[in-house]
C-alpha positions as CSV (number, residue, x, y, z in Angstrom):
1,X,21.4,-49.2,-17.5
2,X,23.4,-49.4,-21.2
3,X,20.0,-50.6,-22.5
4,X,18.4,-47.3,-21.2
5,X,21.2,-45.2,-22.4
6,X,21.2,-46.9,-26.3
7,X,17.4,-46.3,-26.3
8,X,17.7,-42.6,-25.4
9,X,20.6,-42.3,-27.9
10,X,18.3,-44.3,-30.5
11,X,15.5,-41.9,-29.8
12,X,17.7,-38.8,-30.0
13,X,18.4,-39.9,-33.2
14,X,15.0,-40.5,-34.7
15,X,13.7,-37.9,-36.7
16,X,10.0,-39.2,-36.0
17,X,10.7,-38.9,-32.1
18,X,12.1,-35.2,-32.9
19,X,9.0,-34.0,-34.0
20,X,6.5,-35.6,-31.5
21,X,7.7,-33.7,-28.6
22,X,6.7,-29.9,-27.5
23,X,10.6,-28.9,-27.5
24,X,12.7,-31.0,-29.8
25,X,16.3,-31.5,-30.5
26,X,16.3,-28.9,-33.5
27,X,14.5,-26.5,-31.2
28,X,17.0,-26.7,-28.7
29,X,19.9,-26.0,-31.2
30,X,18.6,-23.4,-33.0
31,X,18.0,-21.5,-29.6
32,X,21.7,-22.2,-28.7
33,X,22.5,-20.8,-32.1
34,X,21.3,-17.1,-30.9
35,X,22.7,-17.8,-27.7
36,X,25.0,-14.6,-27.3
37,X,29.2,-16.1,-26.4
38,X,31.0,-15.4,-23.6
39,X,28.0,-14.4,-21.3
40,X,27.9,-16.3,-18.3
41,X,25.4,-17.7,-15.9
42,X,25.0,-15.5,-12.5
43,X,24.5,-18.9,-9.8
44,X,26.5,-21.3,-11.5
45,X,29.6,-21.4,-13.3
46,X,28.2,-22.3,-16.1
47,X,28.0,-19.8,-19.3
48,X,27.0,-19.9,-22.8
49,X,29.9,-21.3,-24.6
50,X,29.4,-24.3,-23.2
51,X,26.2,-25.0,-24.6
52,X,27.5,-23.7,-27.7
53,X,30.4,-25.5,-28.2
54,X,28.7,-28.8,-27.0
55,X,28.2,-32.0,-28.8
56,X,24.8,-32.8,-30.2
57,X,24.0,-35.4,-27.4
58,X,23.5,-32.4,-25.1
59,X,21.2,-31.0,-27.0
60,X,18.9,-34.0,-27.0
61,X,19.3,-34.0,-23.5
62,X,18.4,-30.9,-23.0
63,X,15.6,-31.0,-25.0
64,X,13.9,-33.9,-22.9
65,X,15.0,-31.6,-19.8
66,X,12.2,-28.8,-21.1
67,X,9.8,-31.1,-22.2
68,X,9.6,-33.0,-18.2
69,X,9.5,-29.2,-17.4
70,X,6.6,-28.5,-19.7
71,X,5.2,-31.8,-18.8
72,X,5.2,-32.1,-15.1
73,X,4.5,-27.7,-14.5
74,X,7.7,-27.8,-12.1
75,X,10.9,-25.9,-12.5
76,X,14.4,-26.4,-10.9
77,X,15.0,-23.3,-8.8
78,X,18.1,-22.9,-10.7
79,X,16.1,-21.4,-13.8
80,X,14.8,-19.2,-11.4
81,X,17.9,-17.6,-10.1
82,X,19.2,-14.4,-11.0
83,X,22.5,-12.4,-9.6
84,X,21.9,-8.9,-9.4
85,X,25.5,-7.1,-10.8
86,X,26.4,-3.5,-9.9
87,X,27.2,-1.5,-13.4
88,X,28.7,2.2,-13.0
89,X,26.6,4.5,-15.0
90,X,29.3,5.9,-17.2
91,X,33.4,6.1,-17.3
92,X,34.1,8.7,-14.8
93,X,31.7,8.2,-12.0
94,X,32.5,8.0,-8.1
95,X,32.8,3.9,-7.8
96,X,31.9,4.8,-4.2
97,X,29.1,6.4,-4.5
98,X,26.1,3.8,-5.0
99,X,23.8,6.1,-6.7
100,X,26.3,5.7,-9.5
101,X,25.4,2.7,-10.4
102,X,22.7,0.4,-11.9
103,X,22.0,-3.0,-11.4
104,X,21.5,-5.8,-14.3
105,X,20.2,-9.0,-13.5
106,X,22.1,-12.2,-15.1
107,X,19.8,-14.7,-15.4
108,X,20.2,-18.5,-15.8
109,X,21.3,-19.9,-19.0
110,X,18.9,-22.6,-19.2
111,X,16.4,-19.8,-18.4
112,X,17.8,-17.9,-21.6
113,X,17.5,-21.2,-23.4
114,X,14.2,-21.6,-23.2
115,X,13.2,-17.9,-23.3
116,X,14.5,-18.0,-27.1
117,X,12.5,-21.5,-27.7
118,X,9.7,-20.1,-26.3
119,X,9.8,-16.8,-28.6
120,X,10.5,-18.9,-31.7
121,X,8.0,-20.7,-31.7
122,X,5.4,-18.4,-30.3
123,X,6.8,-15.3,-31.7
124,X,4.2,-14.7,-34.2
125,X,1.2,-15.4,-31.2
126,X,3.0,-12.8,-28.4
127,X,1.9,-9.4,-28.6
128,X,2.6,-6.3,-26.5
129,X,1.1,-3.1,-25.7
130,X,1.2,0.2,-28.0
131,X,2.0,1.7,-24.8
132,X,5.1,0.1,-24.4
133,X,7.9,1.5,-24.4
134,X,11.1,-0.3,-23.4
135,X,12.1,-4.3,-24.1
136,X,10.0,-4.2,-27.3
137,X,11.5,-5.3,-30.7
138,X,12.4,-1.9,-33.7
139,X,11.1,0.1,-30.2
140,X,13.2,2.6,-28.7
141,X,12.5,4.9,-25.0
142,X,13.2,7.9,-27.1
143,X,10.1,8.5,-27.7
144,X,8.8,8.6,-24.4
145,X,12.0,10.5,-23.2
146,X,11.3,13.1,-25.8
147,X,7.9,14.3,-24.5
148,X,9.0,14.1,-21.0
149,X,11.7,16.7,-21.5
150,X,9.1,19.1,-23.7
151,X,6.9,18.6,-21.0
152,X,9.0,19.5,-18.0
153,X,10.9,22.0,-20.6
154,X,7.1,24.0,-20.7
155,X,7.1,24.1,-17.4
156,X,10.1,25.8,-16.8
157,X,9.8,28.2,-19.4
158,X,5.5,29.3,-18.7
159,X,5.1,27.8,-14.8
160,X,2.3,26.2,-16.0
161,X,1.7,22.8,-13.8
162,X,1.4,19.9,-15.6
163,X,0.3,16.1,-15.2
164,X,0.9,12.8,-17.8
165,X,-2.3,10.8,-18.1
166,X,-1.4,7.7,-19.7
167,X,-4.5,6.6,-21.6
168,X,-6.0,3.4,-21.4
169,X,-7.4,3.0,-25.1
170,X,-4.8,1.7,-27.5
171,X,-4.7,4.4,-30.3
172,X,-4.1,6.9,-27.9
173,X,-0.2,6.7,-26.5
174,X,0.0,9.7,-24.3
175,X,-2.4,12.6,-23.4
176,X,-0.6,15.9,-21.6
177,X,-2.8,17.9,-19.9
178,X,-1.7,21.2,-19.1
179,X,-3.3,23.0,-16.0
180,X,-2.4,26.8,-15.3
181,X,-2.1,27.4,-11.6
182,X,-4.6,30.1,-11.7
183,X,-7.3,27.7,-13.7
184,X,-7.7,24.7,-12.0
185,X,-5.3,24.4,-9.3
């Protein structure tokens, strides 16, 4: 068993090794690097600090971790846990009401771990929609919510009904078409 361990330490510790795996050790610490502190993992009681404020070792452990993950196409159901947590919707709400809140899921931090390796290194490869709106990098909803309120705010104001077609083509974001009720309704 010592002679297993000193090989996986000796491995860890070549730089050759490092870089013929899909998920290395440098991987693996830059991801914990933009690991946020103090967040925690919703199934277990473990949270980000301590993969933070671990010892390299860990790292390399972790690294060969993903890659029998990548390898075999099998996850522990652990990564695929999430605790669903009640947040009140502002400072002075009704705590007993429920519609007063909203719920955020905390996910796993090995699941977090591996989101960030995943988007480092295939970052530049990932694209999204135009007509997306929310979870989208230098993206905002405002947008979105703007012309929702002109929209309903026309309403209001003319009684005109209206309906949001969301366009399929890209270089079209959102069409409004307004329908009187005498015209077409």
């Amino acid at each position: 068993m010592l002679n297993i361990v000193n090989e996986l330490n000796r491995k860890i510790a070549d730089e050759a090794y490092v870089t013929d795996n899909i998920v290395n050790v440098l991987l693996v610490k830059a991801a914990v690097a933009r690991l946020k502190p103090h967040k925690s993992d919703g199934c277990t009681d473990l949270s980000s600090d301590h993969l933070i404020h671990a010892r390299d070792d860990l790292h390399g452990h972790i690294a060969f971790l993903l890659n029998a993950i990548l390898v075999h196409g099998s996850l522990p159901d652990n990564f695929l846990y999430s605790t669903i947590v009640p947040i009140p919707k502002g400072r002075n709400v009704n705590v007993a009401d429920s519609a007063n809140f909203r719920g955020i899921a905390v996910s796993s931090v090995f699941g977090k771990l591996f989101d960030n390796i995943v988007l480092q290194q295939f970052s530049d490869k990932l694209q999204t929609s135009q007509l997306q709106f929310g979870f989208k990098a230098k993206s905002s909803t405002n947008l979105c919510t703007f012309v929702l309120k002109e929209a309903v705010s026309y309403y209001v104001t003319t009684r005109v009904v209206f309906f949001v077609h969301f366009w399929t083509q890209p270089r079209h974001l959102i069409e409004l078409i307004i329908v009187s009720f005498f015209g077409y309704c």
